[in-house]
N, C-alpha and C positions, 0 to 999 in steps of 0.2 A: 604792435599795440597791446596792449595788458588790459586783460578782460575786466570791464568796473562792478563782477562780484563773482571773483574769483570762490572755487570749491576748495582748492588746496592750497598752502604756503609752504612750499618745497614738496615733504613729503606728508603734511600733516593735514588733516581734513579738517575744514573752517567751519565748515555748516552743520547742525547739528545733525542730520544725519543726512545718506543719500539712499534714494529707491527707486526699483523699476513703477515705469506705467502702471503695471498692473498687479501693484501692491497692494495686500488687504493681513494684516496681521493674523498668522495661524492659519491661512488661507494660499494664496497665492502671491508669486513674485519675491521680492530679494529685498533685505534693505543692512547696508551700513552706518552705525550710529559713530557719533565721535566718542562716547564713553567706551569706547571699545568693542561692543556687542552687536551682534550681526544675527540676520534670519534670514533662511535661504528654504523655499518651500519643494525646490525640486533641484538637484545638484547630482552630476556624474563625477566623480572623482578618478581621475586613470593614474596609480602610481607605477613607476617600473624601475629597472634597473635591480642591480642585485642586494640584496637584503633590505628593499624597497618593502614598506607599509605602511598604516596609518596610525597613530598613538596617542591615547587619551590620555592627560596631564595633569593632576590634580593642581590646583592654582595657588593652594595653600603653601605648600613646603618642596614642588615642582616634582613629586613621586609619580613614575608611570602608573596607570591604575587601569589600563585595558589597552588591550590591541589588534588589529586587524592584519596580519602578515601576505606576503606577496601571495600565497598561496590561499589566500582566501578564511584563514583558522583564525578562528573569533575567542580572546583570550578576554575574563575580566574576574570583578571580583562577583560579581551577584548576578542573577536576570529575574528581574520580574515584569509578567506579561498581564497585561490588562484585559484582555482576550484570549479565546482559543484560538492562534494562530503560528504557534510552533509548526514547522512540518519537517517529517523526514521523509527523503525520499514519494515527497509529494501523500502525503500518509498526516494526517494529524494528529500531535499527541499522543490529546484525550482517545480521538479514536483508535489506534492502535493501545493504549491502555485498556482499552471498553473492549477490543477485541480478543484480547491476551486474556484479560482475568474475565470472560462472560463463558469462556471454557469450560466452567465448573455451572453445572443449571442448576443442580438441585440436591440437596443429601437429604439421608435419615438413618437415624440412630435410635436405639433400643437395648438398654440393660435390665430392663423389669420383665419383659413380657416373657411367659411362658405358656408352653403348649403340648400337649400330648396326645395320641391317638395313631390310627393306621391310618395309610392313604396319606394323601397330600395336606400338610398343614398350611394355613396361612399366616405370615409371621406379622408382617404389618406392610401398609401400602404408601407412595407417597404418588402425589400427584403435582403436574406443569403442565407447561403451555410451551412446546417446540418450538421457537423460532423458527425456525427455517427446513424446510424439508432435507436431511441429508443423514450420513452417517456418525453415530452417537457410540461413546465407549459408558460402559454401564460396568460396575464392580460391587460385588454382594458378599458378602461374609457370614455366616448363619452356626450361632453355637447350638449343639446338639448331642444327645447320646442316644444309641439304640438299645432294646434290652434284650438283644441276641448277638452275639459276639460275630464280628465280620461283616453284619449289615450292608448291606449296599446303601447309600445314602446317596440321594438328588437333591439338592439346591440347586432353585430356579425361580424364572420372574415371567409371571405373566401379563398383559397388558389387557385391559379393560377397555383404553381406549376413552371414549368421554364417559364410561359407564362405571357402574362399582366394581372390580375384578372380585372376581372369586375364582377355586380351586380349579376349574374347567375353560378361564380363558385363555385366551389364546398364548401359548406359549413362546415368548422369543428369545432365551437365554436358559443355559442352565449345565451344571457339571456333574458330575458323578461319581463314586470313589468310594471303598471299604469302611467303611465303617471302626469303628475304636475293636481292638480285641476283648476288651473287656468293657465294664458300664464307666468306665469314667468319662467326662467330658471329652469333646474332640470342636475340632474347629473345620467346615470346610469353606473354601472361597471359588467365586467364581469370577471370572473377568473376562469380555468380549466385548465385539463391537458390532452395532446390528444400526438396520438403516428405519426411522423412524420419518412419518410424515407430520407436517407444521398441524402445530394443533393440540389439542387438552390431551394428554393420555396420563391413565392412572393404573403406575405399575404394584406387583404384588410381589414381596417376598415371600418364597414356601421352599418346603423343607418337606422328603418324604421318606420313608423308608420300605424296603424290600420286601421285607418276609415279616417286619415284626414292629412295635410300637415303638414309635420316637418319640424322647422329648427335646422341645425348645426353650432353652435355660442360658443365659448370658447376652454376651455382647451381641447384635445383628446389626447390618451395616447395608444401607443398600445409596449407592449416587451415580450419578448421571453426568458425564462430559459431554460439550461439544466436540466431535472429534475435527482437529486444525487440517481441511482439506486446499489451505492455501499451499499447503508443502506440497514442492514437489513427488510426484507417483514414478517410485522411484521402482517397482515390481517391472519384472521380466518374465518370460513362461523362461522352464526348468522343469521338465519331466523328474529328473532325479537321478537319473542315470548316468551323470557324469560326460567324460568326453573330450575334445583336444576342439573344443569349439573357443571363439576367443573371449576373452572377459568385458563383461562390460560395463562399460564406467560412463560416470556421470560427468559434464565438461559444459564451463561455460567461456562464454568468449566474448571478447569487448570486440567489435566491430568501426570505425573511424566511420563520420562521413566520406564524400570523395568529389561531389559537390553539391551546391545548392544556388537559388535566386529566386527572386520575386515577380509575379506576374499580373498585370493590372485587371481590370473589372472586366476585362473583355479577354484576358487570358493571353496578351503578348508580354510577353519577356522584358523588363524593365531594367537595362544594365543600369542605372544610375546608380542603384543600391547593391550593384555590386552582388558578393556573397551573402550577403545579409539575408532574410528570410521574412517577410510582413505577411500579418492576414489580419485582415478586416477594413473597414473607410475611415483616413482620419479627417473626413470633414461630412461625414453621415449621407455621401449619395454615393447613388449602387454604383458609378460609374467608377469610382476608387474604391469599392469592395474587394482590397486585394487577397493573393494568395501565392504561398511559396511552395518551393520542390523542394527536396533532397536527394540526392542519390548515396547509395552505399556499394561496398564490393561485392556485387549481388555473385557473381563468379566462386568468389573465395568460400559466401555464405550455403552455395549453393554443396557445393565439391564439401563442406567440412559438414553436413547435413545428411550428406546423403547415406541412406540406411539408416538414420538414426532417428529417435522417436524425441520430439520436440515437448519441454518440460516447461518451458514459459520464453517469452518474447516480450520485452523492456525498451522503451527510445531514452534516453538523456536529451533534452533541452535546456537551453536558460536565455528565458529571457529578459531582453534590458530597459524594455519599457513596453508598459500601457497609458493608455490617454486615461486613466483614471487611476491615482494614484492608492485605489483600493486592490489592485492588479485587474483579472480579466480572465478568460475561458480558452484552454488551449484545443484548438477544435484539428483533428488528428486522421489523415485517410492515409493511402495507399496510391503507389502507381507505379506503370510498369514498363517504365522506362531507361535504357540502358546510360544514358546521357542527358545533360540539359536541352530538351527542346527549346525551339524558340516560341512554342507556343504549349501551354498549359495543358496539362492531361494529367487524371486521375479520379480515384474515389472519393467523395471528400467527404466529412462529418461521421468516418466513423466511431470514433473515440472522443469523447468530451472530457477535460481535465478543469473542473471549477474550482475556481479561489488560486488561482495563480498569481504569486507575490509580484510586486515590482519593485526593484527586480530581485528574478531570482529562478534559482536551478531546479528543476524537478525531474524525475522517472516515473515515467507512465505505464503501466501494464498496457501493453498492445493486443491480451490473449494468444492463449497457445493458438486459436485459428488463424489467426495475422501468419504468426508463425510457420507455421506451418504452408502458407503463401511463400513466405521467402524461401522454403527448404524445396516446395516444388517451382519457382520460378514467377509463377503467376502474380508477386510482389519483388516489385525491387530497388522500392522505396517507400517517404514520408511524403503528406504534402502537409501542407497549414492553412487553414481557412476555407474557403472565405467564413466572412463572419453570416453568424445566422440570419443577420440582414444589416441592412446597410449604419443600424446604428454605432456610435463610436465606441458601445462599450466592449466590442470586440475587435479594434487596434490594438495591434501589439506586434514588437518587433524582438526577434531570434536571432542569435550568433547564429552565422552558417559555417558550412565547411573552411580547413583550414586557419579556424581563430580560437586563440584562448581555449572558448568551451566550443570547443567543435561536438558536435551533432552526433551521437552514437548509440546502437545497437547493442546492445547485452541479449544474447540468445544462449538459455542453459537447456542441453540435451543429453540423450544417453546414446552411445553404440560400441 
């Protein structure tokens, strides 16, 4: 019997459009119109096969005009982002731009000022406000002539600290070296790196000389770096002495999962999902507050470690959904299991990874101390979740071992 109001006529769509229940335009659910045009508010798409991908069409004159290939590489003609929410390597941007050029804190410059006398002159001062307590490279330049041939000359920086500097503060830089043979101009530079606490400090450029009256005449140059302590410390002791000891080199290693699963609010083993990997409730009570394991070759990690001094420790994840299509918080422990228990064990909430896309891949710094867990044994795995409580905005779900984006380790060391 023939339905008396029919949706299709062969293969053509009769009604002016069709849509799920829980259709709300630009919101949620799906809807097919007859003019051709369609909205789909949440959609997985799995292409495969070989030279498999997706291809954007320009509808005008039918020119490719973007594409997404098997391998994940995103081709087009433009990207414009409304937000700051580019990330590399789980990194943003802007913030990785803010962190690259925030390197330079502060210069100063002087072609007019001159100065003369014995003893320590002061050339001019500049002052900032340290971000962050660490190590700082500083470089100073001071033109000068002495008016006794060979002079010994010092240029150096003193720091004042939140006070005015003058000739007698405290000294943290400074170089030293002959002076011109004769009175003509001479140039000397200094450049070091000294460890400075967060806070107002106000450095002084000076200039001194030995036995006889210097002047300060020309260019002086005095700035201040952040020095980049995210690189690897790549230093070894080395007496100097030489030796038939062996070289040591710096190596990093990609690590595979080996396996993974999911374990529910009470911490038993959930095969339904397989390899897959969940943490947190998708329906907001503690009793579905999931959380998953990983394992890796904790054997291989341990044996390619050993003796070697540990320079950073990295996971890859990617995940393919969260219950809010804004992504969600990858919450990251430890545990020290050689195999999938059937029941739940580990560290959990060590590492928080916020603003994670749906979906989408990221790398987490783990810290060289994680690290260094797996190089002595006392880690020998991930876990995920649970979520900080039982709400949904910490659902989300992880490839696990053996798929596509299987689950890995990057550990760079030196031996």
């Amino acid at each position: 019997m023939a339905w008396t109001d029919p949706v299709v006529a062969g293969e053509e769509l009769i009604r002016s459009a069709i849509r799920s229940p829980n259709y709300v335009p630009g919101q949620t659910g799906w809807s097919i119109r007859q003019d051709g045009s369609a909205e789909f508010t949440d959609v997985a798409v799995t292409v495969s096969g070989t030279s498999s991908g997706l291809q954007v069409v320009r509808s005008s004159d039918g020119v490719p005009v973007g594409s997404i290939n098997e391998n994940g590489v995103i081709s087009g003609q433009a990207l414009s982002i409304a937000t700051d929410d580019i990330e590399i390597n789980g990194e943003q941007l802007s913030a990785r731009f803010t962190r690259e050029t925030s390197l330079w804190k502060v210069y100063g410059r002087s072609d007019s000022i001159t100065r003369s006398g014995t003893g320590t002159l002061g050339i001019f001062e500049i002052a900032f406000d340290v971000p962050t307590t660490g190590l700082y490279t500083i470089w100073g330049k001071a033109s000068f002539y002495s008016e006794s041939n060979n002079d010994l000359i010092i240029v150096g920086v003193r720091d004042g600290g939140s006070s005015k500097p003058s000739s007698t503060s405290t000294p943290i830089l400074y170089s030293s070296g002959p002076g011109p043979a004769s009175y003509l101009g001479a140039c000397q530079v200094i450049f070091g790196v000294v460890s400075l606490t967060a806070g107002l400090h106000r450095l002084l450029l000076t200039c001194a000389g030995y036995s006889s009256t210097v002047h300060v005449a020309g260019e002086c140059i005095l700035s201040v770096a952040m020095f980049d302590q995210t690189l690897p410390n790549l230093a070894i002791s080395n007496d100097g002495t030489g030796g038939s000891s062996t070289q040591v080199q710096t190596y990093t290693t990609v690590y595979g999962s080996t396996w993974s699963g999911t374990y529910n609010g009470s911490g038993a083993y959930e095969s339904y999902y397989g390899v897959d990997v969940h943490q947190g409730s998708y329906d907001g009570t503690a009793a579905n507050n999931q959380k998953g394991m990983i394992g890796f070759p904790y054997g291989t990690i341990q044996s390619d470690l050993s003796g070697a001094t540990v320079l950073s420790c990295k996971v890859g994840l990617y995940a393919y959904h969260w219950y809010w299509n804004s992504g969600g918080v990858g919450i990251i422990g430890t545990h020290n299991q050689t195999t999938r228990p059937a029941t739940f064990s580990g560290t959990t909430g060590r590492v928080f990874s916020t603003g994670w896309p749906k979906p989408g891949f990221r790398e987490v710094d783990l810290t060289v101390g994680i690290g260094n867990e797996f190089q002595a044994g006392t880690s020998k795995g991930i876990v995920l979740g649970p979520g900080a409580s039982s709400a949904v905005d910490y659902y989300g779900k992880f490839y696990g071992y053996n798929t596509t984006w299987n689950p890995y380790l990057t550990i760079t060391y030196q031996k």
